[in-house]
N, CA, C and O atoms as a GROMACS GRO file, in nm:
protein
  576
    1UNK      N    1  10.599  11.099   7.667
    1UNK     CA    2  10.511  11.057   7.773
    1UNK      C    3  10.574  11.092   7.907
    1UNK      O    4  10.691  11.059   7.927
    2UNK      N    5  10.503  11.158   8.004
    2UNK     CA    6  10.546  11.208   8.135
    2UNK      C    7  10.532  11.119   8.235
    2UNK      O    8  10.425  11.059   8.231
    3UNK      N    9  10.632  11.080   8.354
    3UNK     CA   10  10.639  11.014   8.416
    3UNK      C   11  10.502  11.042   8.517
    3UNK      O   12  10.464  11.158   8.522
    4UNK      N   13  10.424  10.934   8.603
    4UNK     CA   14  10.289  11.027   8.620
    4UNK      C   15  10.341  10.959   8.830
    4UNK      O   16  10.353  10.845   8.875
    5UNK      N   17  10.356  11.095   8.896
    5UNK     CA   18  10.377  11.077   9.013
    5UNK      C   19  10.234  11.124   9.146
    5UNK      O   20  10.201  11.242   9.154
    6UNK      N   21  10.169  11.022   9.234
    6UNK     CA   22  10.051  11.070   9.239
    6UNK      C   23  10.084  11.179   9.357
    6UNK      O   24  10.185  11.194   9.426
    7UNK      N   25   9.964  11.247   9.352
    7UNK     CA   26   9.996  11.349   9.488
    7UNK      C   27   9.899  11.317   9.600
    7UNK      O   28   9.804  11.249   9.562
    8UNK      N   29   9.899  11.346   9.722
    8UNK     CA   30   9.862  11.318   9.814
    8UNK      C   31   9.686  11.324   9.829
    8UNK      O   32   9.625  11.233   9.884
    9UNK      N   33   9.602  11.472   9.756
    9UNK     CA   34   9.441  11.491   9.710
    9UNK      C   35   9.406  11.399   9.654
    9UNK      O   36   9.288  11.365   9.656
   10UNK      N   37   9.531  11.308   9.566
   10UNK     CA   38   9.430  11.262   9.485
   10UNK      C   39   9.432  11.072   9.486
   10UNK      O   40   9.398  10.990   9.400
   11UNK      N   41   9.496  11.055   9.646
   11UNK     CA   42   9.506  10.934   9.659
   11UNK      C   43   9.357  10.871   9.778
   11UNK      O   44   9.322  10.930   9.881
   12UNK      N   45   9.306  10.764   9.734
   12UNK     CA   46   9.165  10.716   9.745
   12UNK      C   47   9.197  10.611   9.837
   12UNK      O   48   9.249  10.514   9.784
   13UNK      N   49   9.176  10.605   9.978
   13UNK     CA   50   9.192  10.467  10.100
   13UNK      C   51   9.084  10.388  10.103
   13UNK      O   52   8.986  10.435  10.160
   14UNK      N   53   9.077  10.312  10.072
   14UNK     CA   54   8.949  10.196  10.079
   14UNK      C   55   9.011  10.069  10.231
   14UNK      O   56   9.110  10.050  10.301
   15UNK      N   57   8.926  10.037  10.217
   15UNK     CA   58   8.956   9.930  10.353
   15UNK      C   59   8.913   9.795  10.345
   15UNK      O   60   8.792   9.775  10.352
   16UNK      N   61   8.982   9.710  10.334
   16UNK     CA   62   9.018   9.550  10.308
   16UNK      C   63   8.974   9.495  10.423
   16UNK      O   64   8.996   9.546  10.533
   17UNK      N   65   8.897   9.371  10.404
   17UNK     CA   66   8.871   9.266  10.508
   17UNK      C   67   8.940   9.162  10.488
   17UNK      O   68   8.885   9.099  10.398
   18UNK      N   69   9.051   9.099  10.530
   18UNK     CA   70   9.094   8.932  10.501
   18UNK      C   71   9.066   8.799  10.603
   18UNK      O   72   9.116   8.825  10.712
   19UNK      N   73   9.029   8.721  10.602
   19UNK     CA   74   8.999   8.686  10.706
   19UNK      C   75   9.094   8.579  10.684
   19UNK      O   76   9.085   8.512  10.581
   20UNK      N   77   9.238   8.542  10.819
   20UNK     CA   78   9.356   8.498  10.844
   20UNK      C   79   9.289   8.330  10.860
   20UNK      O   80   9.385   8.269  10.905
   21UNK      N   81   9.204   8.257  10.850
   21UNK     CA   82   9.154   8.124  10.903
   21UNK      C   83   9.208   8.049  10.822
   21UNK      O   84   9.174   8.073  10.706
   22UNK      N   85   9.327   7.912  10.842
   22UNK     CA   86   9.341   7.855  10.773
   22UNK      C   87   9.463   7.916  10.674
   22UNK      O   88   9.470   7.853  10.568
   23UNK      N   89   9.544   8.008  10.685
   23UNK     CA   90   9.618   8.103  10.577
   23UNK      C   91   9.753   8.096  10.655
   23UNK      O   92   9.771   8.103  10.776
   24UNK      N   93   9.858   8.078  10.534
   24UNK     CA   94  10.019   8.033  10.657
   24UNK      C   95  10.066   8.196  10.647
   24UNK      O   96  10.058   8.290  10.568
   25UNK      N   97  10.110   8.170  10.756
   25UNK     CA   98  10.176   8.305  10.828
   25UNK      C   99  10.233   8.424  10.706
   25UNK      O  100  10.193   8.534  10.669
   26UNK      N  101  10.345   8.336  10.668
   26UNK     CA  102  10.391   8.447  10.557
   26UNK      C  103  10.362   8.507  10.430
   26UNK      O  104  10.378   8.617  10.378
   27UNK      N  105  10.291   8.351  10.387
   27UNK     CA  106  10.228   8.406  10.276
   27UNK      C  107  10.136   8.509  10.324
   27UNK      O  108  10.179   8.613  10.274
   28UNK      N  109  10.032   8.536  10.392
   28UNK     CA  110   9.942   8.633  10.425
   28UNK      C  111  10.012   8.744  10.483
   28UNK      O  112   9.957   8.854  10.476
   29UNK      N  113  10.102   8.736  10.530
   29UNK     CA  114  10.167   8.890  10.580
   29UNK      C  115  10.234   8.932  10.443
   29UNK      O  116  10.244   9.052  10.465
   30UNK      N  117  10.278   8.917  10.338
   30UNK     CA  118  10.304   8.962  10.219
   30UNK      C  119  10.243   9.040  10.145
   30UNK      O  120  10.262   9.160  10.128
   31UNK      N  121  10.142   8.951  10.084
   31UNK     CA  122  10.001   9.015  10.057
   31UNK      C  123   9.966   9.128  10.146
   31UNK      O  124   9.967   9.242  10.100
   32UNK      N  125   9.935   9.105  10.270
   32UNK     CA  126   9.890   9.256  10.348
   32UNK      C  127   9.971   9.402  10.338
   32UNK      O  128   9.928   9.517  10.332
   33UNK      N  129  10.137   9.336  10.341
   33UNK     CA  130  10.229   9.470  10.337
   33UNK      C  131  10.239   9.567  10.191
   33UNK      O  132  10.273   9.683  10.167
   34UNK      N  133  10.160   9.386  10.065
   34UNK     CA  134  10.181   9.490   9.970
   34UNK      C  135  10.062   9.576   9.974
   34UNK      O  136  10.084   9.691   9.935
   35UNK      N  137   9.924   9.547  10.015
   35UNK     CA  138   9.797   9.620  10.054
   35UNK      C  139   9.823   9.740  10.133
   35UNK      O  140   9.746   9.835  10.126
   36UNK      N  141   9.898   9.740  10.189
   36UNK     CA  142   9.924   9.827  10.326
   36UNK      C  143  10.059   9.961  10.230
   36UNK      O  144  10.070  10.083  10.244
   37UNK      N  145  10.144   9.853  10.129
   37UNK     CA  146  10.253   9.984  10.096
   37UNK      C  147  10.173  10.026   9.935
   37UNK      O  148  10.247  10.077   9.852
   38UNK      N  149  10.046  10.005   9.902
   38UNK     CA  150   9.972  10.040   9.813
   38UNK      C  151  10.004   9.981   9.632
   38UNK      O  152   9.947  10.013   9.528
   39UNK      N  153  10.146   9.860   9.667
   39UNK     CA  154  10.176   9.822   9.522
   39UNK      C  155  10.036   9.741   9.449
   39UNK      O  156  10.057   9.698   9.335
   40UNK      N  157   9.937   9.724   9.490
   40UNK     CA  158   9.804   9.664   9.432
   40UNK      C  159   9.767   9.731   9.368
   40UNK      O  160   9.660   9.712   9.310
   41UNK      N  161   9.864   9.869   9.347
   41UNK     CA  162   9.731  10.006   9.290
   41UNK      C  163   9.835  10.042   9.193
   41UNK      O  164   9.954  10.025   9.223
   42UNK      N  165   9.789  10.104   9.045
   42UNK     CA  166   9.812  10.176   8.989
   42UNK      C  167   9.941  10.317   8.992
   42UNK      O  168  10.044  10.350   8.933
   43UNK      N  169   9.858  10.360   9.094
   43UNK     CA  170   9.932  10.501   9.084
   43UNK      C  171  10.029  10.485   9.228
   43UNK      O  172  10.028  10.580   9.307
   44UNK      N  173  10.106  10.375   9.258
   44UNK     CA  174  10.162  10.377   9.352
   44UNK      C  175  10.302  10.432   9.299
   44UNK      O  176  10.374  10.406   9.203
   45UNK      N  177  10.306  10.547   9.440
   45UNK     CA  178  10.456  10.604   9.424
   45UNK      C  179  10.535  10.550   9.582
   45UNK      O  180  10.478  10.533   9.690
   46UNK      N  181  10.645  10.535   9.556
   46UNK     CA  182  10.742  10.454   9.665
   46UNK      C  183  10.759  10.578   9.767
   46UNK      O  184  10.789  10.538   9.880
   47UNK      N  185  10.746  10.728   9.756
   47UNK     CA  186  10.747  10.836   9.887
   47UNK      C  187  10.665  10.883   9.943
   47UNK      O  188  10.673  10.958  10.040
   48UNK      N  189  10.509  10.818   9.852
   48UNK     CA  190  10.404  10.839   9.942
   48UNK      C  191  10.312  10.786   9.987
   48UNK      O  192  10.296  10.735   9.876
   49UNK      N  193  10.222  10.742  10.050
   49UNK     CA  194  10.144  10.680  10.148
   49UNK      C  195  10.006  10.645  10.089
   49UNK      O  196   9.896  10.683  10.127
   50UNK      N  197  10.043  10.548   9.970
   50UNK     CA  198   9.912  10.523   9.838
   50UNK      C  199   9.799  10.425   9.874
   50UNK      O  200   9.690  10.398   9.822
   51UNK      N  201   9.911  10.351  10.054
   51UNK     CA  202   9.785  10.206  10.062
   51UNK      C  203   9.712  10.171  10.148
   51UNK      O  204   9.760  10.195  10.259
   52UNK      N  205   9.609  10.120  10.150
   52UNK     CA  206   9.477  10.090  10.232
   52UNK      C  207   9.460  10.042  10.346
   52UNK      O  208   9.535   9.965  10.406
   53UNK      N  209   9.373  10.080  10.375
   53UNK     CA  210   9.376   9.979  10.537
   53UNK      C  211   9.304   9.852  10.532
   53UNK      O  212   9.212   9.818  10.458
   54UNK      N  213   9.372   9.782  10.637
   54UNK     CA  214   9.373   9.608  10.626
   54UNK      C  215   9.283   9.591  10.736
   54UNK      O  216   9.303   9.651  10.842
   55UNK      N  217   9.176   9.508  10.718
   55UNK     CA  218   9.121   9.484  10.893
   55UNK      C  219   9.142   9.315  10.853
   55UNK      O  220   9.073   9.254  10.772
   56UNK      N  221   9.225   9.273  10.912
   56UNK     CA  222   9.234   9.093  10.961
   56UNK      C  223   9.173   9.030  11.040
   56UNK      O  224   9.203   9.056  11.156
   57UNK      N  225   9.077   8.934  11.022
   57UNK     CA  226   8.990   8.854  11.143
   57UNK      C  227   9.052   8.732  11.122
   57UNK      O  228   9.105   8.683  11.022
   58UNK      N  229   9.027   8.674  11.286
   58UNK     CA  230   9.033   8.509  11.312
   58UNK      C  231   9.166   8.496  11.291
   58UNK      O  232   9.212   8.412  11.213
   59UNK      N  233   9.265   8.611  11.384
   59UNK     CA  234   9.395   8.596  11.384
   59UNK      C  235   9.443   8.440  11.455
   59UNK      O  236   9.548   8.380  11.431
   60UNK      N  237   9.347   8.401  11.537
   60UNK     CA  238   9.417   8.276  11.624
   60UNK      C  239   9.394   8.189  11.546
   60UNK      O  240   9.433   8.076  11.574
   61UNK      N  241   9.326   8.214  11.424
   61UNK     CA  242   9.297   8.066  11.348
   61UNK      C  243   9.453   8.046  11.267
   61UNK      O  244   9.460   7.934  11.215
   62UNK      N  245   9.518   8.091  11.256
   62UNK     CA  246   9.590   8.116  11.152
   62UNK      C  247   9.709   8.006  11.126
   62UNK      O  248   9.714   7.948  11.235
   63UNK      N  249   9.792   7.955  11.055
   63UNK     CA  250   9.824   7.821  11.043
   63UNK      C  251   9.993   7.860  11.008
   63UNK      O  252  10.025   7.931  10.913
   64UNK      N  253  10.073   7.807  11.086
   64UNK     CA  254  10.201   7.848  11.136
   64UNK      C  255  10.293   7.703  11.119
   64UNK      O  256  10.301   7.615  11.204
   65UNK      N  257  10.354   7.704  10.993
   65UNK     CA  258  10.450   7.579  10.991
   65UNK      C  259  10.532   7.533  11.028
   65UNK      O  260  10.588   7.617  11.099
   66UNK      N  261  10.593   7.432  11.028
   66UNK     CA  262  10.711   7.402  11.093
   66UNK      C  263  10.721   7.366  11.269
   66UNK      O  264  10.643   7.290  11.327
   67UNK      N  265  10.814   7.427  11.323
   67UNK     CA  266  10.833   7.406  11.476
   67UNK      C  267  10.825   7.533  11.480
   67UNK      O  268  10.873   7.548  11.593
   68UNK      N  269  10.806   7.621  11.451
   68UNK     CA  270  10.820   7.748  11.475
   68UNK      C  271  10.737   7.762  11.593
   68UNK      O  272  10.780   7.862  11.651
   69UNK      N  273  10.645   7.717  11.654
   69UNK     CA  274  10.538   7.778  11.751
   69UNK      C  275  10.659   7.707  11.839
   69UNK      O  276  10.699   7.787  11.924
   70UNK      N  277  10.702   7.629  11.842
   70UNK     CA  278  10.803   7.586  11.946
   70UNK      C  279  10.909   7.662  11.991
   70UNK      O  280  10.924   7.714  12.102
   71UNK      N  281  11.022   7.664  11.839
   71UNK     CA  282  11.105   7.735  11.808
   71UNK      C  283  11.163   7.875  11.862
   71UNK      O  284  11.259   7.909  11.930
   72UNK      N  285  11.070   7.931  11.805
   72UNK     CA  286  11.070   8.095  11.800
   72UNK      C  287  11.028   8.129  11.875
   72UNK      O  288  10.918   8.097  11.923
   73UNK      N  289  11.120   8.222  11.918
   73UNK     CA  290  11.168   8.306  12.087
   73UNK      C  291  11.134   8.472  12.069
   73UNK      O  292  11.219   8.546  12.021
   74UNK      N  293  11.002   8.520  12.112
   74UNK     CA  294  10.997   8.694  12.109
   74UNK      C  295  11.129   8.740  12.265
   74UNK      O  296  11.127   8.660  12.359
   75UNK      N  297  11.204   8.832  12.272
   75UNK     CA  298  11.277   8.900  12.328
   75UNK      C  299  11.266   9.033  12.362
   75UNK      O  300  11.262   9.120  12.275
   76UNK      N  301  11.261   9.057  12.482
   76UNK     CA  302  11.254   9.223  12.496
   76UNK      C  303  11.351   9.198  12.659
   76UNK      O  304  11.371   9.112  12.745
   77UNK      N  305  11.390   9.354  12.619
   77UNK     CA  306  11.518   9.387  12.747
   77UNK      C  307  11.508   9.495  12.832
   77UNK      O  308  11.563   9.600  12.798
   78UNK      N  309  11.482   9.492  12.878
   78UNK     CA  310  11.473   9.638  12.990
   78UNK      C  311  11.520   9.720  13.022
   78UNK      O  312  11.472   9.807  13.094
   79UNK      N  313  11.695   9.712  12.950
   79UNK     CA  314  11.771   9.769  13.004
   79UNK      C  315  11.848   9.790  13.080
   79UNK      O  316  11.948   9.860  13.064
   80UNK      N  317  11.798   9.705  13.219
   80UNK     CA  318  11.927   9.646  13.316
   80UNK      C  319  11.972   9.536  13.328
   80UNK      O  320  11.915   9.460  13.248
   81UNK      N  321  12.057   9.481  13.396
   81UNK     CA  322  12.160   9.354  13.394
   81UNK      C  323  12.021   9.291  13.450
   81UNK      O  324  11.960   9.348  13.541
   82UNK      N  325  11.970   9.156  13.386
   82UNK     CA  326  11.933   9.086  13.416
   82UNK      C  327  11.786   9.062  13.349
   82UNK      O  328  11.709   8.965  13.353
   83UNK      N  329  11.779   9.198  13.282
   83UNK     CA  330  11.633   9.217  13.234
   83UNK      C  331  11.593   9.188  13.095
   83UNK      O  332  11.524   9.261  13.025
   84UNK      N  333  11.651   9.055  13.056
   84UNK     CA  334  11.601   8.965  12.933
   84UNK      C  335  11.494   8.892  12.938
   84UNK      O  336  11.510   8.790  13.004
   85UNK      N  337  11.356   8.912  12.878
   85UNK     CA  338  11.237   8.862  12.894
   85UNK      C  339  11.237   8.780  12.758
   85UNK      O  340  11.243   8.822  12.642
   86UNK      N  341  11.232   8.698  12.788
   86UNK     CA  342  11.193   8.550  12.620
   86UNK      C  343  11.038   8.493  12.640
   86UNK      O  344  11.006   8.448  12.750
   87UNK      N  345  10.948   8.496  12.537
   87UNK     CA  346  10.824   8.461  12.515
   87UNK      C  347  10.837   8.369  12.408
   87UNK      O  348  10.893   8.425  12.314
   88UNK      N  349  10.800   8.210  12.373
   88UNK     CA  350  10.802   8.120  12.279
   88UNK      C  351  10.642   8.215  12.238
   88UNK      O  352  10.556   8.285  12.292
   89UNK      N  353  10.687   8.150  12.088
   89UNK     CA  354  10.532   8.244  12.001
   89UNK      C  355  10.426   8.094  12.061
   89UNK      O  356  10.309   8.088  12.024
   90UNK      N  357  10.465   8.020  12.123
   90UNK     CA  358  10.357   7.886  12.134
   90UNK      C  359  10.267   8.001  12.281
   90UNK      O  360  10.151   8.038  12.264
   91UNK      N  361  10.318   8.026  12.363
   91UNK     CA  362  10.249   8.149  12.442
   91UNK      C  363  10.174   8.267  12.378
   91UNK      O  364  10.056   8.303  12.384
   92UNK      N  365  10.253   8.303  12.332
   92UNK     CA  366  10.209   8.425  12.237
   92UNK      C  367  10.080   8.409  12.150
   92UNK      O  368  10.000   8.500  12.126
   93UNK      N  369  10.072   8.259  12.098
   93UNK     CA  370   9.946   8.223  12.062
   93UNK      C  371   9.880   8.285  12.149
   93UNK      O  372   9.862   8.406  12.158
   94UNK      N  373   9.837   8.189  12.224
   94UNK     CA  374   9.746   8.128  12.348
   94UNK      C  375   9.696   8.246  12.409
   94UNK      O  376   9.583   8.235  12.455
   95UNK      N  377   9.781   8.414  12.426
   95UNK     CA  378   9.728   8.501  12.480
   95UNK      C  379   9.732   8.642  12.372
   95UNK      O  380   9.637   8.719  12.389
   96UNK      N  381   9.816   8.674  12.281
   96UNK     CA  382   9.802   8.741  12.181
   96UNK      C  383   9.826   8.700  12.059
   96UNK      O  384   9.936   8.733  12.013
   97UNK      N  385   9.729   8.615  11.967
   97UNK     CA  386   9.782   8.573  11.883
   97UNK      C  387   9.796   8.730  11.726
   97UNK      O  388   9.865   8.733  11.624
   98UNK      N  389   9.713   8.812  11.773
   98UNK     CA  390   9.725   8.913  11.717
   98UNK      C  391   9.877   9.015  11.683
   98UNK      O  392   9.880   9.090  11.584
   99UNK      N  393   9.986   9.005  11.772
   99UNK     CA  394  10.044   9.026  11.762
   99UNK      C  395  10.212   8.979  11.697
   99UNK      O  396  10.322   9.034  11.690
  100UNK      N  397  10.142   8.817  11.649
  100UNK     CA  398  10.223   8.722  11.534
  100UNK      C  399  10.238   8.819  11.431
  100UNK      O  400  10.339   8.874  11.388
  101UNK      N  401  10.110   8.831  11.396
  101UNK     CA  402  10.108   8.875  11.239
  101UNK      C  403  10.126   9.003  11.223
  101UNK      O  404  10.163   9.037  11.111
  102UNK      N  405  10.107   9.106  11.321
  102UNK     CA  406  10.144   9.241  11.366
  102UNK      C  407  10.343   9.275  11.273
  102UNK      O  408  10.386   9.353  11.188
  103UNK      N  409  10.402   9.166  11.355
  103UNK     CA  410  10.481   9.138  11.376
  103UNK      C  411  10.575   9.105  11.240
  103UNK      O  412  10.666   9.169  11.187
  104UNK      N  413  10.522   8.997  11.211
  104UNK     CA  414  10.561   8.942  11.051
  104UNK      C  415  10.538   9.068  10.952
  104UNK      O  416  10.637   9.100  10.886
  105UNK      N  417  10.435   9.134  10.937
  105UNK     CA  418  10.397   9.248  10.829
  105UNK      C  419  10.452   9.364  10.841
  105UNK      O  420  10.475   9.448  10.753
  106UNK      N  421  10.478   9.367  10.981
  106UNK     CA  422  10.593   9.522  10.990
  106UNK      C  423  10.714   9.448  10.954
  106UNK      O  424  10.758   9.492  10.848
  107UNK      N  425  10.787   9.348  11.004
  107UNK     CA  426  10.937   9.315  10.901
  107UNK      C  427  10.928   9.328  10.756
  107UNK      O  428  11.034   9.366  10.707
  108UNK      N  429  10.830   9.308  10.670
  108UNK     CA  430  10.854   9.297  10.529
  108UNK      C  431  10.793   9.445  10.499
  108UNK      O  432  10.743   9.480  10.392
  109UNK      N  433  10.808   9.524  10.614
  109UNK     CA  434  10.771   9.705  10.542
  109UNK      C  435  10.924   9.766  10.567
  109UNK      O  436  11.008   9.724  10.647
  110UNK      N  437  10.934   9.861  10.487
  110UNK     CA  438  11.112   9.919  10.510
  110UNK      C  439  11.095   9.968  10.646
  110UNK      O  440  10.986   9.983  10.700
  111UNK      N  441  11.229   9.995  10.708
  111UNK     CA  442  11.268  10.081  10.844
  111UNK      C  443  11.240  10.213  10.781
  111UNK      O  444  11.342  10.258  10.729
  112UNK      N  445  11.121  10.303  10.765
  112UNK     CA  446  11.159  10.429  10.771
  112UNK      C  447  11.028  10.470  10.880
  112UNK      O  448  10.971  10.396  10.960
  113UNK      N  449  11.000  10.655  10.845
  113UNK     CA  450  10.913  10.761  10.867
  113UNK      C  451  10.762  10.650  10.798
  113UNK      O  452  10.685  10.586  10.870
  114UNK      N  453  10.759  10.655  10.704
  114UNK     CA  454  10.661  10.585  10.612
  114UNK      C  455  10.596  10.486  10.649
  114UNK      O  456  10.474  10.468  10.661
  115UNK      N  457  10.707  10.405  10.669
  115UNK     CA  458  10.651  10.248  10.696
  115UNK      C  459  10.568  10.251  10.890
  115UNK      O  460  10.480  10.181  10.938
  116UNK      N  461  10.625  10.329  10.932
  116UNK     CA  462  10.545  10.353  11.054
  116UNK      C  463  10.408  10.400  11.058
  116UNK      O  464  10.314  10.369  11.130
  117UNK      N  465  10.420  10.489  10.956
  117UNK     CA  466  10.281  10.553  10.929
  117UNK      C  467  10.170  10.423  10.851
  117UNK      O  468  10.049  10.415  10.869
  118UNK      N  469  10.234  10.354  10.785
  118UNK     CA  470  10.192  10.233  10.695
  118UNK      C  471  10.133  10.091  10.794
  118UNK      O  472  10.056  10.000  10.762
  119UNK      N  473  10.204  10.118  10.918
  119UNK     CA  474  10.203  10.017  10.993
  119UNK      C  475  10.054  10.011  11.101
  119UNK      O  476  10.005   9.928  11.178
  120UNK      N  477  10.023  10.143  11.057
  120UNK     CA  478   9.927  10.173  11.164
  120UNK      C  479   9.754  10.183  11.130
  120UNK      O  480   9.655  10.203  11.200
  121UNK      N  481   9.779  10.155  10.975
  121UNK     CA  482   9.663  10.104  10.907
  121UNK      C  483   9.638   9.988  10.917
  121UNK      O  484   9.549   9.944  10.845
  122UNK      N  485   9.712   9.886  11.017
  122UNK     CA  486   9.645   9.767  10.950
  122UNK      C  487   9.587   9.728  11.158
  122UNK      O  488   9.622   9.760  11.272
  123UNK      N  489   9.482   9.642  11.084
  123UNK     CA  490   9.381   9.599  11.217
  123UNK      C  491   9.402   9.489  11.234
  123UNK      O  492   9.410   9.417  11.135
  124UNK      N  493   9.420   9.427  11.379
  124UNK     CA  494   9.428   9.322  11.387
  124UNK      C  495   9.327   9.232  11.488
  124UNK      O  496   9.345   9.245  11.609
  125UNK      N  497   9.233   9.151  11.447
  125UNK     CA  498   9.164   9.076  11.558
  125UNK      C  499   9.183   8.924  11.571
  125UNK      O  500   9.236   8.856  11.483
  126UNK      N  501   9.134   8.875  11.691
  126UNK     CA  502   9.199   8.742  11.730
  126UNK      C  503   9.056   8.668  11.702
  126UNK      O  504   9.064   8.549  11.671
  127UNK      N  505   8.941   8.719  11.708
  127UNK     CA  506   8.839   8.653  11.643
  127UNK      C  507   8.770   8.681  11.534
  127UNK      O  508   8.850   8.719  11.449
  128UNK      N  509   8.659   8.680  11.493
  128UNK     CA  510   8.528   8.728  11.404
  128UNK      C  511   8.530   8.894  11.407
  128UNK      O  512   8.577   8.970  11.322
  129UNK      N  513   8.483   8.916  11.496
  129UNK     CA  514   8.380   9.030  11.561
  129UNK      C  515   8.532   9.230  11.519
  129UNK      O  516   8.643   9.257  11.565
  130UNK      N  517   8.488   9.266  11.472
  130UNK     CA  518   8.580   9.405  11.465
  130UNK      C  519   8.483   9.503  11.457
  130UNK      O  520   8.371   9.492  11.407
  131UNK      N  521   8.561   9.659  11.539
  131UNK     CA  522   8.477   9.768  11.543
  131UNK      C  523   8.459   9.848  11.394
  131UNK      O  524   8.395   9.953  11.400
  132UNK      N  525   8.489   9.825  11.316
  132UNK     CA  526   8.530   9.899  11.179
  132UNK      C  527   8.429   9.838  11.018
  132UNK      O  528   8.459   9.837  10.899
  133UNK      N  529   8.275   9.782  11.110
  133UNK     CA  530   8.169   9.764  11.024
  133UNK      C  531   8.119   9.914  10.934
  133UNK      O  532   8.081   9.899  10.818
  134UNK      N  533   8.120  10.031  10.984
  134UNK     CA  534   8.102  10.149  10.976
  134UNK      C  535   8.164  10.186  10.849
  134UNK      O  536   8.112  10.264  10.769
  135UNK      N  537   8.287  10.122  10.832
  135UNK     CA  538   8.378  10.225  10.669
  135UNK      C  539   8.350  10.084  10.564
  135UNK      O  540   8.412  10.075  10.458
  136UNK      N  541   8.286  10.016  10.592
  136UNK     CA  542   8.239   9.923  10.524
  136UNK      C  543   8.314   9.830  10.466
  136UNK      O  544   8.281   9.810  10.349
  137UNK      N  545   8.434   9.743  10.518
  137UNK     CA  546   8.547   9.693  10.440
  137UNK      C  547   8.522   9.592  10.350
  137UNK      O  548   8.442   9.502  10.374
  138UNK      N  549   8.594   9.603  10.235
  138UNK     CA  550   8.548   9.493  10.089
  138UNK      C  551   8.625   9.330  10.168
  138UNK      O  552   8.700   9.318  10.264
  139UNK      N  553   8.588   9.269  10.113
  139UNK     CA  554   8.664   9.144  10.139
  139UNK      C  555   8.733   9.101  10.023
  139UNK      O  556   8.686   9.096   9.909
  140UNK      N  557   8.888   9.060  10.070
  140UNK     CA  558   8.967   9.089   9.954
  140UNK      C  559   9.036   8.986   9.926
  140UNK      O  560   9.131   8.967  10.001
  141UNK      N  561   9.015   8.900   9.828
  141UNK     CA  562   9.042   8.774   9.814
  141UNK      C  563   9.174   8.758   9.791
  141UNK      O  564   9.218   8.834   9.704
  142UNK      N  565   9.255   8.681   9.841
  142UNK     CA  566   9.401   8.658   9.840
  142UNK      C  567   9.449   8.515   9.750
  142UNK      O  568   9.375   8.417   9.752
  143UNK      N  569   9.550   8.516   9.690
  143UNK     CA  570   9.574   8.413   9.580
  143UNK      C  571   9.692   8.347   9.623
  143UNK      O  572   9.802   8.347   9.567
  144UNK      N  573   9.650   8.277   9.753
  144UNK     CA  574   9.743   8.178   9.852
  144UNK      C  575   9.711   8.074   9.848
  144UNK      O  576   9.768   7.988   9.915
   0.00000   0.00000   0.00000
């Protein structure tokens, strides 16, 4: 029996609806990365680019345990002496909550070429409403 490796013609992208309301942070970014690195499927090979695109609604609904909305400090640096910017995710709600879960689902994808490319399938909205009625996305029930 031959090891069966898929090739790139003959891999099929479908597009996932989940809707984040009520769903804790990590568990749902798990599920998405494995949607996103294609292990839901069959013919998934680990060097090539087997998985689907994610469209997420009702990102602000989304249910975040602990103190963490307190807690947890986003960081970015500028580069010069003095230019440490800290954002509590309790802000980060309030004006992008889209970019929580952005966030969480790219850590649990590897650092490579791949996972960038992987990262850029997935959609993120802070309410209902998304532009991507057109490719018709299934709604994809999650076992959280």
């Amino acid at each position: 029996m031959k090891t069966y490796s898929a090739k790139p013609s003959e891999i099929e992208k479908k597009w996932y609806l989940i809707d984040a309301a009520n769903k804790t942070l990590g568990r749902l970014s798990s599920e998405i990365a494995k949607v996103l690195l294609g292990k839901n499927k069959p013919i998934y090979t680990p060097h090539l680019d087997t998985g689907d695109f994610v469209v997420v609604i009702n990102a602000s609904k989304i249910r975040i345990t602990g103190n963490k909305l307190a807690n947890n400090v986003k960081y970015r640096h500028s580069g010069y002496p003095g230019g440490l910017k800290e954002k509590s995710w309790e802000k980060i709600m309030d004006t992008k909550p889209e970019e929580i879960i952005i966030q969480a689902v790219k850590g649990m994808l590897p650092r490579n070429r791949l996972a960038r490319q992987q990262i850029k399938k997935l959609k993120v909205y802070a309410g209902t409403e998304h532009p991507h009625s057109a490719q018709r996305p299934e709604e994809l029930k999650l076992a959280l």
